[in-house]
N, C-alpha and C positions, 0 to 999 in steps of 0.2 A: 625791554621791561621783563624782569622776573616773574614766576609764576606764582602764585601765592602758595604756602605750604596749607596746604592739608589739614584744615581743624582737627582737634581731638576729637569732637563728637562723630565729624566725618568717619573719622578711621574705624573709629568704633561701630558705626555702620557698616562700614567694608568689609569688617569681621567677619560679619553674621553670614558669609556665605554658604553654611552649611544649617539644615535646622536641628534643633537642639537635639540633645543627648533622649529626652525624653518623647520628644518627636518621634525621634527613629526606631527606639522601643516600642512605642505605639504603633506606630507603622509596620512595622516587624510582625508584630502581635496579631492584628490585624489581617494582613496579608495574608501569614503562614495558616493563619485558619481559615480564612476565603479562598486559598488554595486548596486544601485537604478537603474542603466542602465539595471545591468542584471538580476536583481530581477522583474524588468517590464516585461521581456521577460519569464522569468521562470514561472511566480507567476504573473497573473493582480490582480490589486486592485483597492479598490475604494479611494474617496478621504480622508476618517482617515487613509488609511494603511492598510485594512482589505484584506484578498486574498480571491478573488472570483472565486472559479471553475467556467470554462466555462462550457456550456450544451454539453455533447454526440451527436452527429450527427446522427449516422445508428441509425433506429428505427424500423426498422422492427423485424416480427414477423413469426415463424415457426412454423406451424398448418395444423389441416386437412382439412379446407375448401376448398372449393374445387374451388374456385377461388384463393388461397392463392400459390402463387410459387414455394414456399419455404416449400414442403412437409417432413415432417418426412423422413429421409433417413439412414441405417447405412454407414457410410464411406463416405458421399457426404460431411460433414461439419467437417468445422476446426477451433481450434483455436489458435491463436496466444496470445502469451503470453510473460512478462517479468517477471523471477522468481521471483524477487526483489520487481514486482508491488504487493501490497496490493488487489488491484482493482482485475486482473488481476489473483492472487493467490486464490478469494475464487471461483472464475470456475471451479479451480482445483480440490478446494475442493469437491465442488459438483459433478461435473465430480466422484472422484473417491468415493463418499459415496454408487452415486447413481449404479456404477460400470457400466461406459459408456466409461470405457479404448478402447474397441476396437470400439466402434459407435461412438465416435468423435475423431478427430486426434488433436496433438497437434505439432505446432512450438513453437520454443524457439527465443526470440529476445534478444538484449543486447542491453544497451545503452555507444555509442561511446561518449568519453567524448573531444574528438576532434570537431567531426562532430554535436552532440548535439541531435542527432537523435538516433530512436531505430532500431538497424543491427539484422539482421536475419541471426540464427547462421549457417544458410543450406540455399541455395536459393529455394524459393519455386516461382510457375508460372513466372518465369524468373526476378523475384525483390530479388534485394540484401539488399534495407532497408523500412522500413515503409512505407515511403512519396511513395515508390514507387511501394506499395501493394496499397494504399489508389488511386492513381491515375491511378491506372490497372482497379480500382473500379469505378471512378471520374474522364473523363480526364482533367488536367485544377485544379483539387483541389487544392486549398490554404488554408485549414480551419489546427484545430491541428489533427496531426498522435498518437494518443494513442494506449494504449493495456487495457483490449483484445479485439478482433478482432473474432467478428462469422463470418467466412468466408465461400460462397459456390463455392465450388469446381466447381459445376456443370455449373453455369450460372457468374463467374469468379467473385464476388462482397461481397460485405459487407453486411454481411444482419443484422447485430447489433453490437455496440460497447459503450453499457452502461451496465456494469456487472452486476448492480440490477435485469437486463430485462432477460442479457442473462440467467442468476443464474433457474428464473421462467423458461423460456423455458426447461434447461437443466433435470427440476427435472419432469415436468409434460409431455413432448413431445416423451421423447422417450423411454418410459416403455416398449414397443415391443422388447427395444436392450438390457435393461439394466439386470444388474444381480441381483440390488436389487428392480425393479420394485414395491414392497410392500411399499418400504419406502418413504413417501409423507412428506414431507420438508416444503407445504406450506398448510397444510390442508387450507378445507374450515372454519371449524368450529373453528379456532386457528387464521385468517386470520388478523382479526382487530387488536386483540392485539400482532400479529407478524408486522402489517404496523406500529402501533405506537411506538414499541422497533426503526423498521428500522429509523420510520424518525427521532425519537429525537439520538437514535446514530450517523447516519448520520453527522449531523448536528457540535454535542459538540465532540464526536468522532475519525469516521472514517475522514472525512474532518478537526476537529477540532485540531488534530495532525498536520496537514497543515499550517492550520492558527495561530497556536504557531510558527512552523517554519519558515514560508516563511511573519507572519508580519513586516511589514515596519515600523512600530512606535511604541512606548513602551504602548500606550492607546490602540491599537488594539491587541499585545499582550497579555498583559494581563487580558482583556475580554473574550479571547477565551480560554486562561489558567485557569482563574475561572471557564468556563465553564464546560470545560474539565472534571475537577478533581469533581465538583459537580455531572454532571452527573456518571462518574466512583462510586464516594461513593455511588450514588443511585442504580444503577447495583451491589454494591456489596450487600448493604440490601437487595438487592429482592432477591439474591442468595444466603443468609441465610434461603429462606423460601423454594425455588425449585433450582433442579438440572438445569435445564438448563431456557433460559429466557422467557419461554409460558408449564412451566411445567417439564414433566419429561420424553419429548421427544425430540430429537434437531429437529430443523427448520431454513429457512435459516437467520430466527433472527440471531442465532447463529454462522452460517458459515457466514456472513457479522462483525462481531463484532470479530470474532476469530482471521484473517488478521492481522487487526490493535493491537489486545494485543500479538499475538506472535512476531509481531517487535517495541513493545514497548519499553522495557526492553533495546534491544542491539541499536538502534536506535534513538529513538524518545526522548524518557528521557535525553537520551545528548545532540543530534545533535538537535534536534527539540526543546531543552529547557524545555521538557516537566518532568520538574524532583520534584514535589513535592512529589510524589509517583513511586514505583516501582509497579508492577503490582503484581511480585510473596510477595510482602509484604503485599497483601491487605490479609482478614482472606480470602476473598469467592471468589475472582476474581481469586488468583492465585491457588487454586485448581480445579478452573471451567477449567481454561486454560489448566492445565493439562490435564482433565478428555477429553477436546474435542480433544486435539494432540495425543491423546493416542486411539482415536476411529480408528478403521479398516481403514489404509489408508490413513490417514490424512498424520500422517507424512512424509510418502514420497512425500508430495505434498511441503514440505518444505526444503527451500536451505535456510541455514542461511549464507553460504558465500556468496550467491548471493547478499543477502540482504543488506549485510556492503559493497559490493564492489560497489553494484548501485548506494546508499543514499552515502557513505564515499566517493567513488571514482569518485564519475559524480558528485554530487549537489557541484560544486563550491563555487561558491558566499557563501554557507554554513560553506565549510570544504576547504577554498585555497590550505593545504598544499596534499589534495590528501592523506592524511595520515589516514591507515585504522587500527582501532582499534583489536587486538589481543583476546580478551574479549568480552563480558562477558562469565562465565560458563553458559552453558544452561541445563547443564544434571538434572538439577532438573526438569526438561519438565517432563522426569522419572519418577518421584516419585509416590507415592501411591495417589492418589488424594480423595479417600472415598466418593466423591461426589455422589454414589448412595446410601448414609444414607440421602441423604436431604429430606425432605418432607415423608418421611416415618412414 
């Protein structure tokens, strides 16, 4: 028996599998302006579109002067932290190069993709989220709650929350605690050409992954996407000449630059648009990457589900449907990296 054809009216229903012309206008319309709503709030910018980090607030400094408050202490300082955070992760780093596991404590925050805010996964000095760590510190604060957070236990407050600053304090302040005390991160004599790696990374970069993601308009993206991939090609030349980037020692050159390439790959290159290049395809960048996640420690400083779950799972306006990627393999982290034949 034959199947019966297909009524007119049927087909005519079968059509409709797209919604109409003026649907999609509205939807359009709709969206592009519930996006720039929340992308103002997420990401300021300026008037092309460009995303401007705001400035860190706590600026203070932990030293031995002897006017200084904020004395060298084991166990008196903490930091708060989000696995996910970039920022936030090379504290980690250094924290655990310098082997100041037990001389600095650490919290864990998460970001609630309801509330919009970073929740602290333990309540610490009776605050259950950020905003209300920051105004235990500030009462009255209105400013942004980031991580991380150099907190003192002692005198209940913020004594830093720009990672550059804290990174410096962590490697030279508290040699007395630490287990690898020998190892100087920032030498003096390495200084200059470790400031000038930090600032042009900074810049095209560790912020420059940002400003691919969070641009408002296609002229300011693709400024900072040129930028991006220029500067990476020149980190990868110089790292055909030396194992790491001031030589054949790591510095926290390095542990600032290391953040931003280990969630390149699973992150950034999709969600952030940043995809001319994958990092482990460069010749020198992806066995550098290797060689620094494979140092003493490092990797346990690393949650790659955190990573997809903070960026995939909270950055909205990014990824609406909430939907967290399965992928990528990263076990090539593993691999042999040979990077101590460089420069030899």
């Amino acid at each position: 028996m034959q199947d019966k054809k297909p009524s007119n009216e049927k087909i005519k229903k079968q059509g409709k599998s797209l919604p109409s012309g003026i649907i999609i206008r509205l939807g359009k319309f709709v969206w592009t302006t519930m996006w720039h709503l929340m992308m103002s709030n997420l990401a300021p910018r300026n008037q092309s579109g460009e995303y401007i980090r705001p400035a860190s607030q706590f600026r203070n400094f932990i030293g031995t002067q002897a006017d200084n408050p904020y004395q060298p202490q084991a166990g008196r300082y903490r930091l708060f932290v989000g696995l996910g955070c970039p920022w936030a992760h090379r504290t980690l780093v250094v924290r655990s190069l310098k082997g100041l596991e037990d001389a600095i404590l650490v919290s864990v925050v998460s970001p609630s993709p309801n509330e919009g805010i970073w929740v602290l996964n333990q309540q610490e000095e009776g605050c259950r989220t950020l905003p209300q760590l920051y105004n235990l510190a500030v009462p009255g604060y209105q400013g942004r709650c980031t991580v991380p957070v150099l907190w003192d236990t002692q005198t209940k407050t913020i004594v830093n929350n720009e990672s550059a600053e804290i990174i410096v304090m962590l490697n030279s302040q508290f040699n007395e605690f630490a287990k690898n005390p020998q190892l100087d991160l920032y030498p003096e004599e390495l200084r200059e050409q470790i400031d000038r790696w930090n600032e042009k990374i900074y810049h095209a970069v560790n912020n420059g992954v940002y400003r691919c993601g969070f641009a408002q308009t296609q002229q300011a993206y693709d400024k900072a996407c040129q930028e991006l991939f220029t500067t990476l090609d020149e980190i990868d030349a110089a790292l055909a000449k030396s194992r790491y980037l001031c030589g054949d020692r790591v510095t926290l050159a390095d542990a600032r630059l290391f953040t931003t390439l280990f969630r390149f790959d699973v992150v950034y290159y999709g969600l952030f648009k940043c995809d001319r290049h994958r990092i482990q395809d460069y010749e020198n960048l992806g066995p550098y990457l290797r060689d620094l996640y494979q140092l003493p420690g490092v990797s346990d400083t690393c949650d790659l589900d955190s990573v997809k779950r903070d960026y995939y799972g909270n950055l909205f306006p990014l990824n609406p449907g909430g939907i967290i990627p399965c992928g990528p393999d990263v076990s090539y982290l593993l691999k042999p990296h040979n990077r101590q034949r460089v420069g030899c």
